[in-house]
C-alpha positions as CSV (number, residue, x, y, z in Angstrom):
1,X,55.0,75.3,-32.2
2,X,55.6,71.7,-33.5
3,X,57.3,71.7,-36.6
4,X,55.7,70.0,-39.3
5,X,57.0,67.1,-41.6
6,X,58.4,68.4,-45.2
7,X,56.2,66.9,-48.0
8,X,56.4,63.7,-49.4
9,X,58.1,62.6,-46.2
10,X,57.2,59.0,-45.2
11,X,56.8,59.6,-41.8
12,X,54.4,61.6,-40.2
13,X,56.1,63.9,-37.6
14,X,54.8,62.0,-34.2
15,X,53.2,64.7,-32.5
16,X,50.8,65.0,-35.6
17,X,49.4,61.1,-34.7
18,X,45.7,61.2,-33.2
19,X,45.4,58.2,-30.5
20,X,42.5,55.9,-30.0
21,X,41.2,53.9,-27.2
22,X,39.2,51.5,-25.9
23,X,40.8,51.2,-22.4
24,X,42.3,47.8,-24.0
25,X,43.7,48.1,-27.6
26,X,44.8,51.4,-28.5
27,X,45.7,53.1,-32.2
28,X,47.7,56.0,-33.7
29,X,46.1,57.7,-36.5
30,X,48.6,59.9,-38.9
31,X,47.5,62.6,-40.9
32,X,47.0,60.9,-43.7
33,X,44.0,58.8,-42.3
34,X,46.5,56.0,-41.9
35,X,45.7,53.8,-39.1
36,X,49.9,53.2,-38.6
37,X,50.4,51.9,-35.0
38,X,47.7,49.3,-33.8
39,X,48.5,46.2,-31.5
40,X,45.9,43.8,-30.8
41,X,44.5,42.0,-28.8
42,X,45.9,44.2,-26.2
43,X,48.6,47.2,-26.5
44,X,51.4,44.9,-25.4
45,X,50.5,42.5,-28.3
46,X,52.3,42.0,-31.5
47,X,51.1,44.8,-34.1
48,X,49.0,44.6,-36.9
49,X,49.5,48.0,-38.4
50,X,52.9,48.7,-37.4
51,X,54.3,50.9,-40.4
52,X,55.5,53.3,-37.9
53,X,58.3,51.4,-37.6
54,X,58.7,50.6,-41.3
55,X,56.4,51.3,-44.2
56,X,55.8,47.8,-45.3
57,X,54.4,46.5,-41.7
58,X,50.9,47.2,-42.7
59,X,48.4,49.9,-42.5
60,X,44.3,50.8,-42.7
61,X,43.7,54.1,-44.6
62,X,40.3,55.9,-45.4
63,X,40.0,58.9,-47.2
64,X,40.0,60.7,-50.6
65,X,42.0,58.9,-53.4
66,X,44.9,61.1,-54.4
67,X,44.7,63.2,-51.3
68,X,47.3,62.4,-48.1
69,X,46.5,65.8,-46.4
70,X,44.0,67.1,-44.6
71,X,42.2,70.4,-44.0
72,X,41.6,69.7,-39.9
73,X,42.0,67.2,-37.1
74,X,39.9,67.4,-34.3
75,X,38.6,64.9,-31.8
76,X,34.8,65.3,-30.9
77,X,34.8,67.4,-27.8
78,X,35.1,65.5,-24.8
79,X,35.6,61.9,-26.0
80,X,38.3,60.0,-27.4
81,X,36.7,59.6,-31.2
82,X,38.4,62.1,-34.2
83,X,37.5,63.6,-37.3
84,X,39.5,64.1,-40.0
85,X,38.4,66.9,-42.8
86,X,39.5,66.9,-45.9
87,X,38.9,69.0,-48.9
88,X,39.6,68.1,-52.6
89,X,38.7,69.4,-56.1
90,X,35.7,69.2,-55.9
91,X,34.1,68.5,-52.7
92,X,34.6,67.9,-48.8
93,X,34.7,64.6,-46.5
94,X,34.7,63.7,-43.1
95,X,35.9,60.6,-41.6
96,X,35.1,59.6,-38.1
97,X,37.4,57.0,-36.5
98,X,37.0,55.0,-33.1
99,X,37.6,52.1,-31.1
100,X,34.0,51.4,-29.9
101,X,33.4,51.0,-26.5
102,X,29.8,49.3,-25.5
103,X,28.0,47.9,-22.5
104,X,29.2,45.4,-20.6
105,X,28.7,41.7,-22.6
106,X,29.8,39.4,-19.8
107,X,26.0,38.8,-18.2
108,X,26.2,35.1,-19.0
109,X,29.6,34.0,-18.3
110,X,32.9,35.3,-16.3
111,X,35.5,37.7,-18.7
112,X,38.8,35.4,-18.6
113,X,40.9,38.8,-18.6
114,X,39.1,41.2,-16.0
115,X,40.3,40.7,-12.6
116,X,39.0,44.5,-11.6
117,X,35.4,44.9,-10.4
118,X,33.0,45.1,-13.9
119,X,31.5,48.8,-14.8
120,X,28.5,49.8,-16.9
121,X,30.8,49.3,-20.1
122,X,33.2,47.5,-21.9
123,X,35.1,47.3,-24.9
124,X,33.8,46.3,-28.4
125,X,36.7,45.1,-29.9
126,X,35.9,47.6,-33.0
127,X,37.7,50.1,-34.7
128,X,35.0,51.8,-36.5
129,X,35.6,54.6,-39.4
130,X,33.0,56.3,-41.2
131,X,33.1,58.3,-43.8
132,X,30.4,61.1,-45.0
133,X,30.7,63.6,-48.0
134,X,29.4,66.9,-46.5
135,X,29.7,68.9,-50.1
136,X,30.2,68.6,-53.7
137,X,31.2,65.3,-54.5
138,X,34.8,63.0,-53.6
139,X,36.3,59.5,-54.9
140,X,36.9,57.3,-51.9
141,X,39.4,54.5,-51.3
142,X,39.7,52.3,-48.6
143,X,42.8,50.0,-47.9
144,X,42.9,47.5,-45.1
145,X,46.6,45.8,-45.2
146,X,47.3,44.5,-42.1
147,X,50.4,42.5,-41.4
148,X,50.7,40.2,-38.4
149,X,53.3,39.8,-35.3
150,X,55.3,42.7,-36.3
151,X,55.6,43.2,-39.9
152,X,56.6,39.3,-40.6
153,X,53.4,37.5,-41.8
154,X,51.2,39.2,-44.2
155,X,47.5,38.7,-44.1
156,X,45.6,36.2,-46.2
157,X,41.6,37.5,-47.1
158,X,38.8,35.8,-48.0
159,X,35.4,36.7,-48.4
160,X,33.1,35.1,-46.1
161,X,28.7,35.6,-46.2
162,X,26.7,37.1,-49.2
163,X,28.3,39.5,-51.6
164,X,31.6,41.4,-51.1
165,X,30.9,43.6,-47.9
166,X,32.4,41.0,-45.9
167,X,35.8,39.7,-45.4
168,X,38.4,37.9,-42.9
169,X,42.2,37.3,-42.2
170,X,43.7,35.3,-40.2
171,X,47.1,35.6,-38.4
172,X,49.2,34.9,-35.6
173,X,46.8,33.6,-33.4
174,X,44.0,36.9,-34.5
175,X,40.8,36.8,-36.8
176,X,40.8,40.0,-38.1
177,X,36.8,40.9,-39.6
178,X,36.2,43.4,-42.1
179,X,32.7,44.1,-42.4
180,X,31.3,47.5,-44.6
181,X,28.6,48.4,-47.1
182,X,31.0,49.1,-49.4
183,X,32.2,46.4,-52.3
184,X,35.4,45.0,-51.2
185,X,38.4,43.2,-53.1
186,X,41.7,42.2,-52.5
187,X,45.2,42.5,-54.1
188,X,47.2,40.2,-52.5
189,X,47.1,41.0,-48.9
190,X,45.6,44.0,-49.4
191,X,41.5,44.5,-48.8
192,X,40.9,47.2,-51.0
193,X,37.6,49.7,-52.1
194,X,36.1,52.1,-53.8
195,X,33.6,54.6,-54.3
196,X,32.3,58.1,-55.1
197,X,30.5,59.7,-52.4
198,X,28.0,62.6,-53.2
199,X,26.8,65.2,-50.8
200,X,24.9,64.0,-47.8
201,X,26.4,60.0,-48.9
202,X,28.1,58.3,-46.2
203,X,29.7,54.9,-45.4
204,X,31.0,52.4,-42.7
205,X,33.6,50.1,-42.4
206,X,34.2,47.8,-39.1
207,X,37.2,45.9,-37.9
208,X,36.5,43.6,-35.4
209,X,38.5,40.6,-33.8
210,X,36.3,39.2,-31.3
211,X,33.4,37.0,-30.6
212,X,31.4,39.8,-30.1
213,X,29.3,41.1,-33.4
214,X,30.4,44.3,-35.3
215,X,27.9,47.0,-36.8
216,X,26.3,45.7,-39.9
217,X,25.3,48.7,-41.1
218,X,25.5,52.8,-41.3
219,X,22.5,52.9,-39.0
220,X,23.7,50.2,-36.6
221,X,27.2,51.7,-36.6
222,X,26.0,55.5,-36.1
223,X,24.3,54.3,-33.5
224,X,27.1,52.7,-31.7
225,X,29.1,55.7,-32.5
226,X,27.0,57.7,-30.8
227,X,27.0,55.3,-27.9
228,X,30.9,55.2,-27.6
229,X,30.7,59.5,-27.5
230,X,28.5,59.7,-25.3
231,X,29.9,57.1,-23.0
232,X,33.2,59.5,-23.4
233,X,31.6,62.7,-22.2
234,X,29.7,60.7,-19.4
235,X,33.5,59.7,-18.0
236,X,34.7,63.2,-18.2
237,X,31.9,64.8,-16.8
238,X,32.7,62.8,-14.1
239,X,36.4,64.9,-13.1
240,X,36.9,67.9,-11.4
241,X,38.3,70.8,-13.7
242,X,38.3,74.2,-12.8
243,X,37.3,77.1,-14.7
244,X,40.4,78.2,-16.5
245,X,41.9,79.1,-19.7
246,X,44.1,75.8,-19.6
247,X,41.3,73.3,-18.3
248,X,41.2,71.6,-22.1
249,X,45.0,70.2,-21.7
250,X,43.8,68.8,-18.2
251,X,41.0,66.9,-19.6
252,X,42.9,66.0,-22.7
253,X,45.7,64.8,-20.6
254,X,42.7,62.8,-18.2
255,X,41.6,61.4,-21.6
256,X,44.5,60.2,-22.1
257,X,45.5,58.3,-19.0
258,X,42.3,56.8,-19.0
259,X,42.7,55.5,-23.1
260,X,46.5,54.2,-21.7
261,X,44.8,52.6,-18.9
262,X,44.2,48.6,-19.5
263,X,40.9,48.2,-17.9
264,X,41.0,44.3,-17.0
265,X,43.8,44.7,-14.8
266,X,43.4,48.9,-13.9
267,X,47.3,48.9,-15.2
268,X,48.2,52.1,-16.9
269,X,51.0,51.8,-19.6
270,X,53.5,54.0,-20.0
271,X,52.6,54.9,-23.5
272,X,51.1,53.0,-26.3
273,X,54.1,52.3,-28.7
274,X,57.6,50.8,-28.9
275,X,61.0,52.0,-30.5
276,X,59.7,55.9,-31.1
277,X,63.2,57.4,-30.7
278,X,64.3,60.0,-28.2
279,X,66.8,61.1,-31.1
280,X,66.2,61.4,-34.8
281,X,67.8,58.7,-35.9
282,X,69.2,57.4,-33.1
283,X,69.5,54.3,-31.5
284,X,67.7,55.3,-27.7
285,X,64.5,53.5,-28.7
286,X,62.6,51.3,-26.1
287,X,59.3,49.5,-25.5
288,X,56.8,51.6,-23.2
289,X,54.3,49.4,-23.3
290,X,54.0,48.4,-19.5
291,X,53.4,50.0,-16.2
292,X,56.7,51.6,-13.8
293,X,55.9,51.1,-10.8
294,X,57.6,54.5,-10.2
295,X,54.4,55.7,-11.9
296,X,52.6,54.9,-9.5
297,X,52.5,57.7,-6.9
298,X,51.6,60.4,-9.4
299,X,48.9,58.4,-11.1
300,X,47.4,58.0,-8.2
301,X,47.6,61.7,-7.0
302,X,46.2,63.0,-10.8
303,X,43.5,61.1,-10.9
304,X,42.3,61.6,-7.0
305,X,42.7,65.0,-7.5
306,X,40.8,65.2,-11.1
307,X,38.0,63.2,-9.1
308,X,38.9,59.9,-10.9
309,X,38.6,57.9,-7.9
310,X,37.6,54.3,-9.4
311,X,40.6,54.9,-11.8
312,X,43.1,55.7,-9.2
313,X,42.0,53.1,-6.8
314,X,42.2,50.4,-10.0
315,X,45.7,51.1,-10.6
316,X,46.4,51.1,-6.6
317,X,44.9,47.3,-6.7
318,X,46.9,46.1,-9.6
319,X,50.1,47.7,-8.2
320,X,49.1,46.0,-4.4
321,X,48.4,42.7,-6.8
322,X,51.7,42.6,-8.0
323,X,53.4,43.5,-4.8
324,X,51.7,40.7,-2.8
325,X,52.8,38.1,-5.7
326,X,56.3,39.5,-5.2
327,X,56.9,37.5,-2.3
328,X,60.7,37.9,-3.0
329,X,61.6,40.9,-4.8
330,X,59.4,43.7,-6.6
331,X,60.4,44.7,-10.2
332,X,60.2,48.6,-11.0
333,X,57.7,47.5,-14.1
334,X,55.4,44.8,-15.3
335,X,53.2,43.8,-18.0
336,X,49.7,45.6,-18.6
337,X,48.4,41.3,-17.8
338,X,50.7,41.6,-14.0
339,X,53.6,39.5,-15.8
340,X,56.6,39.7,-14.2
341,X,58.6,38.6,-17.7
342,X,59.7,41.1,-20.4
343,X,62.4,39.8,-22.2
344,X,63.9,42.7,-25.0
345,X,64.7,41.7,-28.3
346,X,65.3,43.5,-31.4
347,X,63.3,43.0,-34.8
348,X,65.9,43.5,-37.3
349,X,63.4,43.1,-40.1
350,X,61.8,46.6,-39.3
351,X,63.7,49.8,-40.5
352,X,62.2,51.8,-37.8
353,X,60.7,54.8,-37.6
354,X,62.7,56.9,-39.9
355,X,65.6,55.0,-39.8
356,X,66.4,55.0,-35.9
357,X,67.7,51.3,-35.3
358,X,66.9,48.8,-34.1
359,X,63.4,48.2,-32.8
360,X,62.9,46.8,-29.4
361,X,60.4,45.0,-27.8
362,X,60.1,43.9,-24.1
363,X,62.3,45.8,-21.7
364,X,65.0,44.5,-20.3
365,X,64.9,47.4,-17.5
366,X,62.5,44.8,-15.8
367,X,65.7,42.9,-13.9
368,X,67.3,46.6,-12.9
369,X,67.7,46.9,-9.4
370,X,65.8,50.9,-8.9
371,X,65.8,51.4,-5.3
372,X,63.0,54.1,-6.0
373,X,60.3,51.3,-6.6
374,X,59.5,51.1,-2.6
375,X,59.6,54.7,-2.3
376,X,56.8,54.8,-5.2
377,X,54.7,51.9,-3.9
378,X,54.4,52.9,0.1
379,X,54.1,56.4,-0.8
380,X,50.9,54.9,-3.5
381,X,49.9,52.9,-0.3
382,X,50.3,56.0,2.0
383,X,47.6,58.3,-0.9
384,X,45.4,55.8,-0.7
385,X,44.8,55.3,3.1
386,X,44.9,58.7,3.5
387,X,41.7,58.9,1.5
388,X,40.1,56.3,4.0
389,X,41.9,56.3,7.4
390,X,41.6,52.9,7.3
391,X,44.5,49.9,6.9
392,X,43.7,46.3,6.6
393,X,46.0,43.5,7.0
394,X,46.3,42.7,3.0
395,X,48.0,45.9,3.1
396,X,49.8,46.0,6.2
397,X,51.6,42.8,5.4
398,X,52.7,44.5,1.7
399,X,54.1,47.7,3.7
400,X,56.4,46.0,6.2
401,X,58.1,43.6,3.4
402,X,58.3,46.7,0.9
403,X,59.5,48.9,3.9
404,X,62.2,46.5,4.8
405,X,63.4,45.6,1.9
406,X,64.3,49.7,1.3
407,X,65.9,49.6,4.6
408,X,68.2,46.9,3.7
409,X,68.9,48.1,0.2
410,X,69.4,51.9,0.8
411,X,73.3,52.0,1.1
412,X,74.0,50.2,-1.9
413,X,74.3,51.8,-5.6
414,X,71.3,51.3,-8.3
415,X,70.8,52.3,-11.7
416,X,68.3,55.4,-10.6
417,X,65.1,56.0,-12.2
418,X,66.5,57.0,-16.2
419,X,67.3,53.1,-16.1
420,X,70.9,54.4,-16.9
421,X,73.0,51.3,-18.7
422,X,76.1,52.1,-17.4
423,X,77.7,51.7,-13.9
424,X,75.6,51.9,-11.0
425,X,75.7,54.7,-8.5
426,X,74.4,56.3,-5.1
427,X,71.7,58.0,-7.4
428,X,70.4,61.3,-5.1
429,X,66.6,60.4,-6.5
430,X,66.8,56.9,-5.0
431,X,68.1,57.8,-1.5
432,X,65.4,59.7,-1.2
433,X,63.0,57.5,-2.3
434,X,64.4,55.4,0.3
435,X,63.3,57.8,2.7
436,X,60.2,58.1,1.6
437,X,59.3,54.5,2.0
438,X,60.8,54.2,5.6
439,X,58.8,58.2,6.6
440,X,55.1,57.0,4.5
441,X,56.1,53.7,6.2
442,X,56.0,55.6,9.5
443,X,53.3,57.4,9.2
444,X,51.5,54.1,8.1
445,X,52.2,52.5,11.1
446,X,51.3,55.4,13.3
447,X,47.9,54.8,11.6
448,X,48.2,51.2,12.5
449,X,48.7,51.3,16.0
450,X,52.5,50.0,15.6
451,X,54.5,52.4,17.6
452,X,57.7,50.3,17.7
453,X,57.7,49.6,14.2
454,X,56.8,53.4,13.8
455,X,59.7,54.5,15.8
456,X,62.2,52.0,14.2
457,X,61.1,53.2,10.7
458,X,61.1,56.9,11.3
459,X,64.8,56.9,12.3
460,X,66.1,54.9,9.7
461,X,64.4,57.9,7.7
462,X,66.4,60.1,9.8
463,X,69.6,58.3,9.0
464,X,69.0,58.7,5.7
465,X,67.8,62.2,5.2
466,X,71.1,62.8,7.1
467,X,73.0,60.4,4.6
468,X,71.4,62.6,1.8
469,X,72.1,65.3,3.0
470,X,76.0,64.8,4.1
471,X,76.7,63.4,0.4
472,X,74.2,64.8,-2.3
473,X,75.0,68.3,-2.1
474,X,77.7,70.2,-3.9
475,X,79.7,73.2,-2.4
476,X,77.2,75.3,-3.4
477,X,74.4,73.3,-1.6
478,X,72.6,72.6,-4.9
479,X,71.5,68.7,-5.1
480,X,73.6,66.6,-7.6
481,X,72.9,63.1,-9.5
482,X,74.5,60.7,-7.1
483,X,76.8,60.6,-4.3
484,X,81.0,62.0,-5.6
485,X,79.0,63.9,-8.9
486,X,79.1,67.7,-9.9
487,X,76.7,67.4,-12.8
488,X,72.9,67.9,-12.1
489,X,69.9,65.4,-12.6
490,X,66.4,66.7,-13.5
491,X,65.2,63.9,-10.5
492,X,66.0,66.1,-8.2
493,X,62.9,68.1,-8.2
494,X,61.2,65.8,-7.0
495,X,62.8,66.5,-3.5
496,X,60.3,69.4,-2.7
497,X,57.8,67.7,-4.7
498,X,58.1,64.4,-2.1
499,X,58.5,66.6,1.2
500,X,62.3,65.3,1.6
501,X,62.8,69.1,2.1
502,X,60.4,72.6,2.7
503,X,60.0,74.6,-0.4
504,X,61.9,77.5,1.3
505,X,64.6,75.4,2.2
506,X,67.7,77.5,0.6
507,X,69.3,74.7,-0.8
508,X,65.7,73.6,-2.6
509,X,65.6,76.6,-4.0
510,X,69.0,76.9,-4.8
511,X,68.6,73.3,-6.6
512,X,65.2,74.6,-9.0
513,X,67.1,77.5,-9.7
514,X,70.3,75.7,-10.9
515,X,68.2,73.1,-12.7
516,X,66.1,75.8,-14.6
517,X,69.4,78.1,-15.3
518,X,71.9,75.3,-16.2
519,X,70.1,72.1,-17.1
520,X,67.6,73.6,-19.5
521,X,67.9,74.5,-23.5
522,X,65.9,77.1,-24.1
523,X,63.9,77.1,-20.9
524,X,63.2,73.0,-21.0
525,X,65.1,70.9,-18.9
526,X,67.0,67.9,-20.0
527,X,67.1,64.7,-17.4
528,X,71.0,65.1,-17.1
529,X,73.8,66.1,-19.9
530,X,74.5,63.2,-21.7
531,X,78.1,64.1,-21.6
532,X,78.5,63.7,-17.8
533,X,76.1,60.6,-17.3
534,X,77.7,56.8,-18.0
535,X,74.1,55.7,-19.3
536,X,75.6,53.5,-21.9
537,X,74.8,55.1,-25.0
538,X,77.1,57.9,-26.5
539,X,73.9,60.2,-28.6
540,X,72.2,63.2,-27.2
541,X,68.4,63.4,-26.3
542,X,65.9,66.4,-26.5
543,X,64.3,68.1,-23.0
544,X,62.0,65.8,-21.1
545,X,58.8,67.0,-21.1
546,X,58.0,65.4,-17.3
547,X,61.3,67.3,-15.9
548,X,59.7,70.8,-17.6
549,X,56.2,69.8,-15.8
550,X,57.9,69.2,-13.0
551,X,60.2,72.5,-12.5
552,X,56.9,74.7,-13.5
553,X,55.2,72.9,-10.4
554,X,58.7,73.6,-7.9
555,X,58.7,76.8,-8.9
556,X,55.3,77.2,-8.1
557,X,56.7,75.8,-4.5
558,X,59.5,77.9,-4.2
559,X,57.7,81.1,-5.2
560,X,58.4,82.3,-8.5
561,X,54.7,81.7,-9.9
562,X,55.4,84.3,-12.7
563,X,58.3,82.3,-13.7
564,X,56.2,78.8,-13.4
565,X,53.2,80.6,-15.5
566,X,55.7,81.2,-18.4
567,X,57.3,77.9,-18.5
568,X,53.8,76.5,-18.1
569,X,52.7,78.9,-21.1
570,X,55.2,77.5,-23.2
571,X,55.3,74.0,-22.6
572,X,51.2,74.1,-23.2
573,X,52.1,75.7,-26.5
574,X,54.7,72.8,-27.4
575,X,51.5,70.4,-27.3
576,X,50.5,68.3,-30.5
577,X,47.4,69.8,-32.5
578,X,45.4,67.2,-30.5
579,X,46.8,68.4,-27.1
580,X,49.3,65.0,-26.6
581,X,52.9,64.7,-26.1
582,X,55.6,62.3,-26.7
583,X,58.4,61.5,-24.3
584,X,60.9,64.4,-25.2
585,X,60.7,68.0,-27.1
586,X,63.5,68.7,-29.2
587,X,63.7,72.9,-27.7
588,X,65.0,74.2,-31.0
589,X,62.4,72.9,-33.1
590,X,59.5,71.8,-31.3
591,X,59.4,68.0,-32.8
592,X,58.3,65.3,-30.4
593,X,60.5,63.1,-30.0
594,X,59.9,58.9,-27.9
595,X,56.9,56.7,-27.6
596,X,53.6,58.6,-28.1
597,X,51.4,59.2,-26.0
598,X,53.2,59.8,-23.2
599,X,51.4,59.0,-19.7
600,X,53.9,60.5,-17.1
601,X,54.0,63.6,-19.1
602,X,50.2,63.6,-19.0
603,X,50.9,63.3,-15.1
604,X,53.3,65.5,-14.6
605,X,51.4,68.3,-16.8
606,X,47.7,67.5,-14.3
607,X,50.2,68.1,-11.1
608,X,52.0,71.5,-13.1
609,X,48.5,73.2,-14.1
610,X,46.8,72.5,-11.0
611,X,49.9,74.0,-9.0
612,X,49.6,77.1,-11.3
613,X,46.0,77.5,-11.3
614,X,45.9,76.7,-7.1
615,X,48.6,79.8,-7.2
616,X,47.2,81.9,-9.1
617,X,44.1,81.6,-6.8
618,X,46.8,81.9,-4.1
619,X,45.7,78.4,-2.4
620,X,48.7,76.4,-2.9
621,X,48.3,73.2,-3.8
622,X,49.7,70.4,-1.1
623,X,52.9,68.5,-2.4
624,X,52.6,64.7,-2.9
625,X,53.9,64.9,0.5
């Protein structure tokens, strides 16, 4: 159901991007076998192939001359590498791209970027594409035009060792290596190639831009393909999946988390690009390139319950990391590295993707006060005892100063968890949050043996679940967007989803069924109506996919699986061709709309199937209660 891009449109269509990983530098693939969104040396780095955002901020295409279209899109089953088929006059190709991933290469000496415990395997800083002609015979052309630190300094080649299958550029502080057994040349700052492939010929070509040695041939660089896909299927066969129609979304969507994940530091970013828009055109563009906080909580309850226990328990220590350096107060988000700095600024020298202005980077959402960031954090805290019935002092100390600091921040107004930019407000969303860090923080020091901070916590949850309760609710006794509001806020689902209230609590279900009835187009539901939300910009937005995910799993909750199977039906439909999802769905169309891929939609859809499939096998899945 995604609509497709008209021809000869610059941009691709986003859903149609492929996205490659390495678990430290990612990269979007279009149709056309343009490698357009790349960032090195890590996903929060300036880009190197960034024409996105604006057609003359570099790219890395390989495929058929003449040809921008393929016949198929695939990734190898199971893994994180594609292949792209295409068919001309003539004859039929195959290109293979993927960012390598090989053993682990620091035996000798200490990584400088890895503070979490070292696996079996590692990144090879390599993005690898190969191409093979599988019939008939097909003119090839390769074009490696990278441009550094966002579109602003083109690259400079040279060839270096014997011959022309070599070549480097240098820029902004990156080597970028070129290394292929095909005869390259350049035009300016473009590396350029070409060939005619005949049945059963294939190629290589390797970019690299680290110490660490690329392939040097087809042979060496099959092999290390073969490494990287197997090392794929290895991770997955690791997870839990049941035995269901739908169990190829939940393994795409693990995938995915795991190629967003930034393995040094077990971060997971929100998605792997910038400035994306949430409207055609439109000016609600922003850098999703870090890790919320807020995420948190469902990262951690997706990947425990997928089996993914090393990833989930990363991601716990990075979020406990930053929360014990936060001595004075936590931020709702951080950098992939744990910085606490993200300043925004806008590159007016881009154009942006199709014309929506102005690209950001950095986030300025970093200095927000969200009162749901202690909420997120105890209730992560409160997952991962729960799995060990144990509680040390490291995190006994981080529970207290997050817990108090909720208790002392509850009763004043924040800008909620859509990181509105207008006034703030007695958001309904962070209340209860609130409440969840002072009930977790409870039940955490029931666990510690603290009864009279246990007693002191639990009825300042009281207060508050009475607070909520006395000012959230309209005269209907359906839960509204802050304190004083009639309008209606997608967050609110989350109230069952938390434990706040029962599932057959009458105003719960009173609240899903007003959210599905009156804050949905076309059965997918919108955060809030733009028209009755001060969030400082005056456009529209399309349906956010997480709030869909998230009203298929409260509906499970409240009852009406039939209802939830539909919705889940048709949001599973909505997915790319590669099973991803951007931020947003326009409902009329089907185009995806924000930054690509998406990790809490990946979240939210793991909690949704599982709730569906656990119902349809009438074992209800717990809340993240």
């Amino acid at each position: 159901m995604v609509a497709g891009g008209r021809a000869g449109d610059p941009f691709a269509p986003i859903a149609d991007f492929g996205f490659l990983s390495d678990c430290e530098t990612t990269a979007l693939v279009a149709p056309s076998g343009n490698i357009e969104w790349m960032c090195l040396p890590k996903m929060d780095s300036p880009s190197v192939f960034g024409s996105i955002l604006d057609r003359d901020a570099g790219y890395f295409r390989l495929g058929p001359a003449g040809v921008e279209v393929p016949a198929a899109q695939r990734y190898i089953p199971g893994t994180m590498v594609m292949e792209t088929t295409w068919w001309v006059h003539g004859g039929w190709l195959v290109v293979t791209d993927a960012l390598l991933m090989g053993p682990w290469h620091h035996e000798t000496e200490r990584s400088h970027t890895h503070r979490r415990a070292p696996t079996d395997y590692d990144a090879d800083h390599v993005l690898l594409r190969m191409v093979r002609c599988v019939n008939g015979q097909v003119q090839v052309r390769l074009d490696c035009m990278p441009v550094f630190d966002y579109g602003q300094t083109p690259a400079r080649w040279e060839h270096t060792g014997v011959g022309y299958h070599e070549a480097l550029a240098r820029g902004n502080g990156v080597n970028l290596r070129l290394t292929t057994d095909m005869n390259v040349g350049f035009e300016g700052s473009l590396a350029t190639s070409r060939t005619l492939l005949k049945q059963g010929d294939a190629r290589f070509v390797a970019l690299s831009w680290s110490e660490h040695e690329p392939p040097g041939s087809y042979e060496e660089a099959q092999e290390r393909l073969v490494w990287t896909v197997h090392h794929w299927q290895h991770w997955l066969d690791r997870g839990r999946f049941p035995d269901h129609p739908w169990r190829s979304h939940l393994q795409r969507s693990a995938l995915t988390l795991k190629g967003l994940t930034y393995a040094p530091t077990g971060a997971v970013a929100a998605a792997a690009t910038t400035s994306l828009p949430e409207a055609p055109g439109g000016d609600r563009n922003w850098d999703y390139r870090y890790t919320w906080i807020r995420d948190s909580t469902m990262a951690l309850w997706a990947f425990y319950t997928l089996g993914y226990d090393w990833e989930a328990n990363d991601f716990f220590y990075f979020i406990t990391d930053v929360a014990e350096a936060a001595e004075g107060k936590l931020q709702i988000m951080y950098g992939l590295d744990g910085r606490e700095e993200l300043p925004e600024s806008t590159l007016d020298h881009l154009s942006g993707y199709d014309d929506a202005r102005p690209v950001r980077i950095g986030n300025e959402a970093y200095m927000q006060a969200q009162h749901d960031v202690w909420g997120a954090i105890i209730a992560s805290i409160y997952l991962f005892v729960r799995k060990r019935d144990r509680l040390d002092d490291r995190l006994w100390k981080i529970i207290i100063k997050q817990v108090e600091d909720a208790l002392a921040n509850w009763r004043t107004p924040d800008c909620g968890m859509w990181e509105v930019r207008g006034e703030p407000q007695h958001f309904t969303s962070s209340k209860v949050f609130c409440w969840v860090a002072a009930d977790r923080g409870a039940r955490l020091a029931r666990i510690r043996g603290d009864s009279d901070r246990a007693r002191r916590w639990q009825a300042a949850a009281d207060e508050i679940h009475a607070d909520v309760l006395a000012n959230a609710l309209d005269e209907r006794g359906v839960f509204t967007a802050h304190y004083g509001a009639s309008a209606l806020d997608a967050s609110s689902l989350l109230i069952p989803l938390l434990g706040f209230l029962p599932a057959d609590d009458k105003r719960v279900r009173e609240t899903v069924l007003a959210i599905a009835d009156e804050l949905s187009e076309d059965d997918l539901v919108l955060r809030y109506r733009a028209a009755e939300t001060d969030d400082g910009f005056a456009s529209e937005e399309g349906t956010f996919t997480i709030c869909s995910f998230w009203l298929v799993s409260t509906l499970v909750m409240i009852g009406e699986v039939e209802r939830a199977r539909a919705l889940c039906e048709k949001l599973l439909s909505y997915a790319s061709p590669l099973q991803l999802y951007a931020e947003e769905i326009d409902p009329h169309t089907g185009r995806h709309l924000g930054n690509f891929p998406q990790a809490f939609t990946h979240l939210a859809l793991i909690n949704a199937v599982m709730q569906v499939i656990a119902a349809e096998d009438d074992e209800r899945q717990p809340p993240l209660a």
